[in-house]
C-alpha positions in Angstrom: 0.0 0.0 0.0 2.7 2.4 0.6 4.9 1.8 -2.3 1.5 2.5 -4.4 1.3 5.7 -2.5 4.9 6.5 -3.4 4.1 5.3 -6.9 0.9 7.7 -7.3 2.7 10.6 -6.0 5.7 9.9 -8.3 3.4 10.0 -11.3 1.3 13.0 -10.6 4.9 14.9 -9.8 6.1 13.4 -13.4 3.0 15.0 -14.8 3.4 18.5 -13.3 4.8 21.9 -14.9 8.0 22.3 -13.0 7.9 25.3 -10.8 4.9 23.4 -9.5 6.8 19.8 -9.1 9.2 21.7 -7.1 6.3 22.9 -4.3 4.3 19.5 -4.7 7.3 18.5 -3.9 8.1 19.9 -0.6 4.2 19.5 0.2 4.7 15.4 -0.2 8.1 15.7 1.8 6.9 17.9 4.7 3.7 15.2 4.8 5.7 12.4 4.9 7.6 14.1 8.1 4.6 14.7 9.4 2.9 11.2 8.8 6.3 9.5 10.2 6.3 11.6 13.5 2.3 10.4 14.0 3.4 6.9 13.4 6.4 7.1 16.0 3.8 8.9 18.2 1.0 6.3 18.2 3.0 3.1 20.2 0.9 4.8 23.2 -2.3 3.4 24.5 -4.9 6.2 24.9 -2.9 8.8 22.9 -3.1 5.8 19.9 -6.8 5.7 20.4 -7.1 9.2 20.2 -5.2 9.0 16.7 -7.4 6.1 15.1 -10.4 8.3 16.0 -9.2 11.4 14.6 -8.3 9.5 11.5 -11.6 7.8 11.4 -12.8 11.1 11.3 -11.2 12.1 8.7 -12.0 9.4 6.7 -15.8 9.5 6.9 -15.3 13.5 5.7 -12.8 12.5 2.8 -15.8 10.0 1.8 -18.6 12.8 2.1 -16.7 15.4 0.5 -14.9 13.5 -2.6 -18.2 12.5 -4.8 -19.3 15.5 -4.6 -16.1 17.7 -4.9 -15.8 15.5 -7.7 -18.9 16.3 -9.9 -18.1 19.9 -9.2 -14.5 19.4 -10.7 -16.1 18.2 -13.8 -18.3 20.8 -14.5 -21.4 19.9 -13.4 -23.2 23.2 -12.3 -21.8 24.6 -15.2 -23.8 22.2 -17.0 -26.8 22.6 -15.5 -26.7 26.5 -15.8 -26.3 25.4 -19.9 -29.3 23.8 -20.2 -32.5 24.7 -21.1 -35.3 24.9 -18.7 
């Protein structure tokens, strides 16, 4: 799972203009840092608890949010404002 991670970010940096690899970049890098310090952090008992419910969280917004954050990516109120009535 993480070296597909690694792989999708690799591609989507190989697909970028260059002044914007170079800050998607340092994005994916300070991430990682951040992802590795959570991981060292969550050998605790409640404090790991905490963590899995904060990223449970998370998840259940991510799965809210993405359908529809994706129909308004591809244009979909500006196809309904095109159509006729």
């Amino acid at each position: 799972m993480r070296i597909a991670g690694i792989a999708v970010a690799a591609i989507a940096l190989a697909h970028l203009p260059a002044a914007m690899a170079l800050d998607a970049a340092v994005v994916l890098v300070v991430a990682g840092c951040l992802m590795v310090a959570v991981m060292l952090a969550q050998r605790g008992g409640l404090y790991s608890l905490v963590l899995s419910r904060i990223g449970d969280g998370l998840c259940f917004l991510a799965l809210g949010l993405v359908p529809s954050s994706a129909l308004l990516a591809a244009g979909l109120l500006e196809w309904l404002r095109g159509m006729q009535w």
